[in-house]
C-alpha positions as CSV (number, residue, x, y, z in Angstrom):
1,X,114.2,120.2,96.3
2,X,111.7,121.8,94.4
3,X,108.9,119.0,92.5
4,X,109.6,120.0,88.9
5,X,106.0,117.7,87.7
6,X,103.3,120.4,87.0
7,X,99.7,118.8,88.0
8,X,96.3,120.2,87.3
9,X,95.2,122.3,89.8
10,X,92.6,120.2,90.9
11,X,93.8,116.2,91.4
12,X,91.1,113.7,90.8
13,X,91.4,110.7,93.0
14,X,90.2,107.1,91.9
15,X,90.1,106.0,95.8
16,X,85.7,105.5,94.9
17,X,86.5,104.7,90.9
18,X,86.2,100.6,91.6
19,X,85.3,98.2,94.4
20,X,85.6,100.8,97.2
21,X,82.6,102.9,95.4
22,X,81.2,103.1,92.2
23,X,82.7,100.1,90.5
24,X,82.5,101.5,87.2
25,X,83.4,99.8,84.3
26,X,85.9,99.4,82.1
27,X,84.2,101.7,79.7
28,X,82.7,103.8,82.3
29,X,86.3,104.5,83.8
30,X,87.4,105.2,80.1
31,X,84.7,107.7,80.0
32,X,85.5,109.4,83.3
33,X,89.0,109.9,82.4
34,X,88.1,111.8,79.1
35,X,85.8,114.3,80.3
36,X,88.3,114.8,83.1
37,X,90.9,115.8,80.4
38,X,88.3,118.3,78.8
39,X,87.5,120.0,81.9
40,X,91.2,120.3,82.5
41,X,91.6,117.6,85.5
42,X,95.3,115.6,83.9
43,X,96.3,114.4,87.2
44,X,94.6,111.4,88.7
45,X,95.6,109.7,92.3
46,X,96.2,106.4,92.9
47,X,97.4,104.1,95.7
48,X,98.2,100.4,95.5
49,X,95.7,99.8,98.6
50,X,92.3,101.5,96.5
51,X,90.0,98.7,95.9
52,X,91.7,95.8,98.0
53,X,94.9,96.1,95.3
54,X,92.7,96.0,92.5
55,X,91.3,100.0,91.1
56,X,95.2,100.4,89.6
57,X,94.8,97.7,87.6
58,X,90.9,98.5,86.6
59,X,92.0,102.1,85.8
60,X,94.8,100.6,83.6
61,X,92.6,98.8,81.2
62,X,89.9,102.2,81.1
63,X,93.1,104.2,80.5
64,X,94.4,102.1,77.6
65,X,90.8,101.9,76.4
66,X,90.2,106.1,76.7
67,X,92.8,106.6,73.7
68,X,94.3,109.5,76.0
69,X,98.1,110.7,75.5
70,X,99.9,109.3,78.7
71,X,102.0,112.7,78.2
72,X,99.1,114.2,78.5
73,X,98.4,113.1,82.0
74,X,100.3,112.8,85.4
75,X,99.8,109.5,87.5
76,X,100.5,109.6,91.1
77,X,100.6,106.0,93.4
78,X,101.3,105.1,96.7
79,X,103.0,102.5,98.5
80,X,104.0,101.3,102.1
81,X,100.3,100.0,103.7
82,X,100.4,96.4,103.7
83,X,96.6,95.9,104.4
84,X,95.1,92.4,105.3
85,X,92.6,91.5,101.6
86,X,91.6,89.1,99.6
87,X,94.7,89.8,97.2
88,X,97.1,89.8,100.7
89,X,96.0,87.3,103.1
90,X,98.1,88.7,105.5
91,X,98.1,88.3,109.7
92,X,98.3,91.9,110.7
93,X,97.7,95.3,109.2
94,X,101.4,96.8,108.8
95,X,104.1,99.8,106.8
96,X,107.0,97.9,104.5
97,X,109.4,100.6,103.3
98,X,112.6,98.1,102.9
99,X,114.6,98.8,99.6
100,X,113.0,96.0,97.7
101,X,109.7,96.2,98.3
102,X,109.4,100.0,97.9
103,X,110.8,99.3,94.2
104,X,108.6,96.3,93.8
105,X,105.7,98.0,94.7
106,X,106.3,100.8,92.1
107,X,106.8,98.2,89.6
108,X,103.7,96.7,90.7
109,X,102.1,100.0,90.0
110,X,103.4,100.4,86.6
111,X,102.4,97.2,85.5
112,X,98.7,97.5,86.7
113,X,98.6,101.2,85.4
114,X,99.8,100.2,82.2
115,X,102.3,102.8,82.4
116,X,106.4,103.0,81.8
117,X,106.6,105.6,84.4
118,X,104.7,107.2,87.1
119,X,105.2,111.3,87.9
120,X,105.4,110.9,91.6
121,X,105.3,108.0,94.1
122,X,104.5,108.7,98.0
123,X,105.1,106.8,101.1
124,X,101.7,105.7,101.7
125,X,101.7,106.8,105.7
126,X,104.7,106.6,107.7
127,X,106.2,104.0,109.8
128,X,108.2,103.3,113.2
129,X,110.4,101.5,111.3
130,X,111.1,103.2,108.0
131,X,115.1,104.2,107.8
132,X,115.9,107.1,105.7
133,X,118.8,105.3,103.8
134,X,116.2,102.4,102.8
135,X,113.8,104.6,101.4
136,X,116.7,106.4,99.7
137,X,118.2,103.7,97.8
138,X,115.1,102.9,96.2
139,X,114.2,106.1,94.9
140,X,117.6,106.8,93.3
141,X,117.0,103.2,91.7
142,X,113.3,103.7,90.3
143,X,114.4,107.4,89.4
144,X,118.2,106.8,87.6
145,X,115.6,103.6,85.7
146,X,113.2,106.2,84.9
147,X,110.2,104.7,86.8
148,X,109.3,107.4,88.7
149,X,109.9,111.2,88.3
150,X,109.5,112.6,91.3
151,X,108.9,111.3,95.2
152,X,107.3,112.4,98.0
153,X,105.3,111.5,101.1
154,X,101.5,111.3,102.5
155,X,100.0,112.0,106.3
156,X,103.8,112.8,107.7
157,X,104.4,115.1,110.3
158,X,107.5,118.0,109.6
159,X,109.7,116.1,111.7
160,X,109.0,112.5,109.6
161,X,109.7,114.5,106.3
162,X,112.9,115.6,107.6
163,X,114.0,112.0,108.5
164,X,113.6,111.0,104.9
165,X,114.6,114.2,104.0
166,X,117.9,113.6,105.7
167,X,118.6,111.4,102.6
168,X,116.8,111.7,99.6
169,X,114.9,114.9,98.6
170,X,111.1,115.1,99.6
171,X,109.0,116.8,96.4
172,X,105.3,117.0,97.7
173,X,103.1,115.9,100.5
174,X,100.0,114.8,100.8
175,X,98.2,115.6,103.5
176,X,94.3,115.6,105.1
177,X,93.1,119.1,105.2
178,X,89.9,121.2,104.7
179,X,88.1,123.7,107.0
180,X,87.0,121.2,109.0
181,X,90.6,119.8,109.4
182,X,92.6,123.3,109.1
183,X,95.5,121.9,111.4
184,X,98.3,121.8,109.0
185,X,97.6,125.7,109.0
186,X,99.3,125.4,112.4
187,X,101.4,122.4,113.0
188,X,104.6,123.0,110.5
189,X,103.0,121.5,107.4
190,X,102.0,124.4,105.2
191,X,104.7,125.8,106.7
192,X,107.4,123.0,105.7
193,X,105.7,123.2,102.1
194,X,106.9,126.5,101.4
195,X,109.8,126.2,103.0
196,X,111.3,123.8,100.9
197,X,109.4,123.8,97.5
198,X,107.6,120.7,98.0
199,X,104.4,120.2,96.1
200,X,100.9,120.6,99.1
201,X,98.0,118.2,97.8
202,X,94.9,118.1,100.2
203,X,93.0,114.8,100.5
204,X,89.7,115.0,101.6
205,X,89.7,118.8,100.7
206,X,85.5,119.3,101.5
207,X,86.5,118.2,104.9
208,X,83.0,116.6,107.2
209,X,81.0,119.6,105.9
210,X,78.3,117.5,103.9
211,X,79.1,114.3,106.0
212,X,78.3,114.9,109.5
213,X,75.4,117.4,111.4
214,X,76.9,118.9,114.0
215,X,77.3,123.0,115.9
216,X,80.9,123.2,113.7
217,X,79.1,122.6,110.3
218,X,76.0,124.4,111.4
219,X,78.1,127.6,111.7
220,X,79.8,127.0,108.4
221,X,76.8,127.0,107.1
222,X,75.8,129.7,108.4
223,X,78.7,131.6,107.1
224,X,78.5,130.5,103.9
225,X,74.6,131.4,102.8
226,X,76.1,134.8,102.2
227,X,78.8,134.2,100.8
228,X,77.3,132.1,98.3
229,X,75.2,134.9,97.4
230,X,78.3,137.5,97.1
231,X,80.3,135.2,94.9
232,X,77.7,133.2,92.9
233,X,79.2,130.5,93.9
234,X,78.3,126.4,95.7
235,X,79.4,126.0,99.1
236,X,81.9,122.9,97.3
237,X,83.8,125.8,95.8
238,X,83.9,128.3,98.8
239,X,85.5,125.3,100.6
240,X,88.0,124.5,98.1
241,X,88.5,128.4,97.2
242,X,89.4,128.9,100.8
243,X,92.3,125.9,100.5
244,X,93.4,127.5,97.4
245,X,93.7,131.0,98.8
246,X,96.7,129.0,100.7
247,X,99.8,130.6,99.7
248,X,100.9,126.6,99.8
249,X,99.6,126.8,96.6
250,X,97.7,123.4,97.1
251,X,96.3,121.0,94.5
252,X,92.6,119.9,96.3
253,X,92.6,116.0,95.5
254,X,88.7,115.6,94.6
255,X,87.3,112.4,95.1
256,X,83.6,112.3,93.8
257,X,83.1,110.2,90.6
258,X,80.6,112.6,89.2
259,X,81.4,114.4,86.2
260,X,79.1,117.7,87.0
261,X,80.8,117.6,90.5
262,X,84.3,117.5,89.0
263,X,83.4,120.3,86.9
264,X,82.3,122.5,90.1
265,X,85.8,121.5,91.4
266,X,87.3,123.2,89.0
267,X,85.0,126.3,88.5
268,X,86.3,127.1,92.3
269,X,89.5,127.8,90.8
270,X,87.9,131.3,89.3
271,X,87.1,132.6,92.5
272,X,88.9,134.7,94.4
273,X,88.0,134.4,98.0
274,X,88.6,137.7,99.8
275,X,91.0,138.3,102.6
276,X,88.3,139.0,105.2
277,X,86.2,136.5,104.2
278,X,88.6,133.7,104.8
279,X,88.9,135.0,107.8
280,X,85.3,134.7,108.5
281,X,85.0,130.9,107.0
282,X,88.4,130.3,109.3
283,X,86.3,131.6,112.4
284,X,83.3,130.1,112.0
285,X,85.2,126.4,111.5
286,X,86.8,127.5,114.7
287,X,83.8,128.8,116.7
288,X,85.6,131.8,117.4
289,X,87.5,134.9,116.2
290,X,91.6,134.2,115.6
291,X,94.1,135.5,118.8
């Protein structure tokens, strides 16, 4: 089933927005969100989990304080990690997607958001345990209440998608993937995207290029010095150029808080990266040419 929510083409996520990162404040948050609007950013990713169950809630109050249109944005949020906090004093780290708490963690969501609805809710990673039927009944009940507006999943594998698949329909993904993490290219999950119309967002879309020194990043780099020159362009938007030459047609979900780096972000979706060269970029994250 194709997702019928349109997002901007570059996602902002608010993993970094609170206690995990910047821990901006209310009116620092507010901020954010504005000159995300005016450089065209509309969508902004959530998860229950982000700050120790606390950035949703943080972000709600900055949202109600920005003055912004909420049909002028789409809210995504996440659900199913049960993590041990300060807000869950729990014994073990563990999934929960039963009916009830699937649709009490969406309501959960809306309240802290400060929303009546969010555009798409994913199963936060997937579990041994989850039953297709389960999952099922509880988006046909937040969807036929208006809650959410479309569903999806994050970090499953082709053959987890089709499990929930099997009973409800499955209208994006969310998955880890970058040139320093190109294996959806070759596992079924680009693949599975197209294949059935669902929506491909990339966390973590920069990949370990400016976090770790090592021989695959040195050769990236080496590739890109060129390239930079040719295209007049950062090495942050050759990376995310070369995921949206993807014919996935996937939404990068950016997760710096800085309002110059959001704007580069964006500026990568004017280039267009030739065929050979994302060949070459491909091959030097690879450390050698393709079969």
């Amino acid at each position: 089933m194709k997702n019928t929510v349109t997002y901007s083409g570059i996602i902002a996520g608010t993993m970094t927005w609170g206690s995990w990162g910047r821990q901006y404040s209310q009116g620092e948050m507010a901020s954010l969100i504005n000159r995300c609007l005016e450089m065209g950013i509309t969508t902004f990713d959530h998860a229950d989990i982000y700050g120790g169950y606390t950035t949703e809630a943080d972000f709600g109050k900055a949202f109600s304080e920005s003055g912004v249109d909420r049909q002028n944005v789409q809210f995504i949020s996440k659900c199913g990690i049960q993590m041990p906090s300060e807000a869950r004093p729990l014994g073990v780290k563990h999934y929960e997607y039963g009916t009830d708490y699937i649709i009490h963690s969406a309501v959960t969501s809306l309240q802290h958001l400060k929303t009546e609805y969010l555009d798409l809710l994913l199963l936060h990673r997937p579990s041994p345990l989850m039953h297709p039927e389960e999952v099922a009944a509880a988006f046909s009940a937040l969807r036929d209440s208006g809650k959410v507006r479309a569903f999806g999943v994050s970090n499953f594998t082709p053959s987890q998608i089709s499990l929930i698949g099997s009973a409800v329909p499955v209208e994006a993904h969310q998955f880890e993937c970058s040139l320093t993490a190109e294996t959806p290219l070759w596992d079924g999950t680009l693949d599975d995207c197209i294949v059935h119309g669902r929506t491909a967002m990339a966390w973590s879309p920069l990949g370990t290029y400016f976090r770790e020194a090592n021989e695959q990043n040195t050769r990236i780099a080496d590739c890109l010095k060129p390239l930079c020159e040719k295209y007049q362009a950062t090495e942050t938007q050759l990376l995310l150029a070369w995921l949206l030459r993807h014919p996935a047609a996937i939404h990068p979900v950016v997760g710096t808080t800085k309002p110059e780096r959001l704007q580069e972000s964006m500026d990568s979706m004017n280039l267009d990266l030739e065929l050979q060269d994302w060949f070459l970029m491909l091959e030097a994250s690879q450390g050698s040419e393709v079969p």
